[in-house]
N, C-alpha and C positions, 0 to 999 in steps of 0.2 A: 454289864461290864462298864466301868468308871473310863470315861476318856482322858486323853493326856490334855493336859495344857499348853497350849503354844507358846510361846515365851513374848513374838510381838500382839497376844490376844490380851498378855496378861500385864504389859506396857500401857497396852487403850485403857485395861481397869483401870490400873494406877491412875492412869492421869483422868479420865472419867467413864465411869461403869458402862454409860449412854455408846459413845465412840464405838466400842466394838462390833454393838450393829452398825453402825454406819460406815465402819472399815470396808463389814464382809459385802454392803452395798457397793463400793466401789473397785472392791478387788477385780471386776473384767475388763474397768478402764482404764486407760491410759493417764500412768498418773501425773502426768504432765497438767490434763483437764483441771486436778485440782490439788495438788500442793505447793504449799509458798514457799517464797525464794528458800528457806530454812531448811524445807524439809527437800527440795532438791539441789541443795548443797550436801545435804548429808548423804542423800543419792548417789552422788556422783564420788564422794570420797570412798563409799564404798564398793564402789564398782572391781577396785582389785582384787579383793579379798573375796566377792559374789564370783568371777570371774574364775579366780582360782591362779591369780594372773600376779599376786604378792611376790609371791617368794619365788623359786624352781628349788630350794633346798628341800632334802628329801623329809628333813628334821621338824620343817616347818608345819605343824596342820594346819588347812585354810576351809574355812566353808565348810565342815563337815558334821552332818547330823547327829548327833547327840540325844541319850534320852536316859531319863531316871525314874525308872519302877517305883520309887521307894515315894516322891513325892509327885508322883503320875503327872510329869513335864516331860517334855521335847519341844527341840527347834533345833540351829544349827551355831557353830561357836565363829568368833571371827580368826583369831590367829591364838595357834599354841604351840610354844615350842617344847621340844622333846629332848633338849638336851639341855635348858636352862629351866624347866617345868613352869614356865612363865604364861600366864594366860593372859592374853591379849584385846581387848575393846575399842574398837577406833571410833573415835568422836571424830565431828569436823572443830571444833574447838570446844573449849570448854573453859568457859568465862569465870569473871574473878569477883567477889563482892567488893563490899566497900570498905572489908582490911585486908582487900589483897588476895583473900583466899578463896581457892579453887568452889566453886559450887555444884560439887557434884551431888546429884540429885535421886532420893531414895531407888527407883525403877531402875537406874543404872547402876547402883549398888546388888542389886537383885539381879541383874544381866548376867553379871559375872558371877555372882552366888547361884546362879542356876545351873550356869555353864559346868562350872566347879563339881555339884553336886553329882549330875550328868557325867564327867569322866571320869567322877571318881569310882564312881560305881563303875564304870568299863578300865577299869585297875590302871588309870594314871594318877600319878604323883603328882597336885598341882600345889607347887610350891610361892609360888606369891602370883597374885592381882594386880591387874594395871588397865591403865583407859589412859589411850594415848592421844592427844592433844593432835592433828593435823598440821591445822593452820599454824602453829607458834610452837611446833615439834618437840611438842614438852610433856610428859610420863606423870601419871596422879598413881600413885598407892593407893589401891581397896583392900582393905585387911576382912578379913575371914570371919564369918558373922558371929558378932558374940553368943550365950545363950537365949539373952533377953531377945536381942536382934532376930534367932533363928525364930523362935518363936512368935515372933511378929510376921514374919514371914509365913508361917505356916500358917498364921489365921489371915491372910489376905489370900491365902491358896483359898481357902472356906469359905472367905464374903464371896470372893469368886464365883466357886460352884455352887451358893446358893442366890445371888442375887438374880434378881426378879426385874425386868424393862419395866414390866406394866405394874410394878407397886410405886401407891402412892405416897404423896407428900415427901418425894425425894424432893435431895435440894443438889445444889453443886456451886463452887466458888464461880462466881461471875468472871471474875478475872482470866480463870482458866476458859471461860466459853469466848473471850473475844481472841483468847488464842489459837482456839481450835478449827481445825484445816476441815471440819464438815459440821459447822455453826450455822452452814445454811441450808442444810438438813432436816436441823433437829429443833423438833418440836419446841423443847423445854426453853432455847435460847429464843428461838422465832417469840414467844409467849413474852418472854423478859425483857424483849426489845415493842414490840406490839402486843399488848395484855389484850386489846379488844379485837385480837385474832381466837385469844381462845373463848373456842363456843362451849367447850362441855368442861363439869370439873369433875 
């Protein structure tokens, strides 16, 4: 039997294949021990909508589990409303490049494309996408994935469930390992920061 995908499992891929051992390492501490200011900002924005504590409108769904047979994913959605079929993402911000524009980033494209997928098949209507800005209480449009797009996504479902920890001659953007919240973990980064720690190749 094919297991479901969790949707923050498939987040850690995105950003690095390595990360989601190192998540399920830390999922019985307290994640105070080890996330940065960033990611307990985003913590705490989401605490309403974890909570159940958004809305009291009956119209409102908040937190509520989700799943889709069709692309064997589940997790839970943030906010949907039922009378504007409006599916909702809360960011703690979401930053602007250097003409201005929003930089919304592939994994959070997929959030809501996952969501989407998920109620659709449990027969709602989900008429447009959004990822709401907290801090600077401003709304991003994610439009609905193209064909190229859906497809892209379905083969990141695949590297998924086959990628392999212990195959070699991975590599991974450096950049992303001095951002990552369990860099002091993992081997690959330890290695790129001190090479004459690694003893075996």
């Amino acid at each position: 039997m094919e297991t479901y995908i969790k949707l923050s499992t498939l987040n850690d891929f995105i950003f690095c294949p390595k990360s989601i051992y190192y998540h399920t390492l830390y999922d019985n501490y307290d994640k105070n021990l080890y996330q940065e200011k960033a990611q307990k900002e985003g913590t705490k924005v989401h605490e309403a909508v974890d909570n159940k504590t958004y809305s009291s409108l009956r119209y409102i769904l908040q937190w509520i589990s989700v799943y889709g047979e069709h692309y064997k994913i589940a997790w839970k959605i943030d906010i949907f409303n039922t009378l504007t079929w409006e599916l909702i993402e809360r960011k703690n911000k979401i930053f602007l490049d250097e003409n201005k524009k929003p930089k919304i980033y592939l994994w959070q494209k997929y959030q809501l494309w996952w969501q989407m997928f998920c109620l659709e098949e449990m027969w709602y209507n989900v008429k447009s996408l959004w990822i709401y800005s907290v801090k600077d209480n401003k709304k991003y449009r994610i439009y609905k994935p193209s064909d190229q797009q859906l497809s892209q996504f379905t083969k990141t479902l695949k590297k998924y469930r086959k990628f392999d920890l212990f195959q070699k001659n991975w590599h991974q953007n450096s950049k992303k390992c001095i951002k990552c919240i369990y860099r002091e973990l993992c081997d690959y980064y330890i290695w790129e920061i001190y090479p004459q720690l690694k003893l075996f190749d």
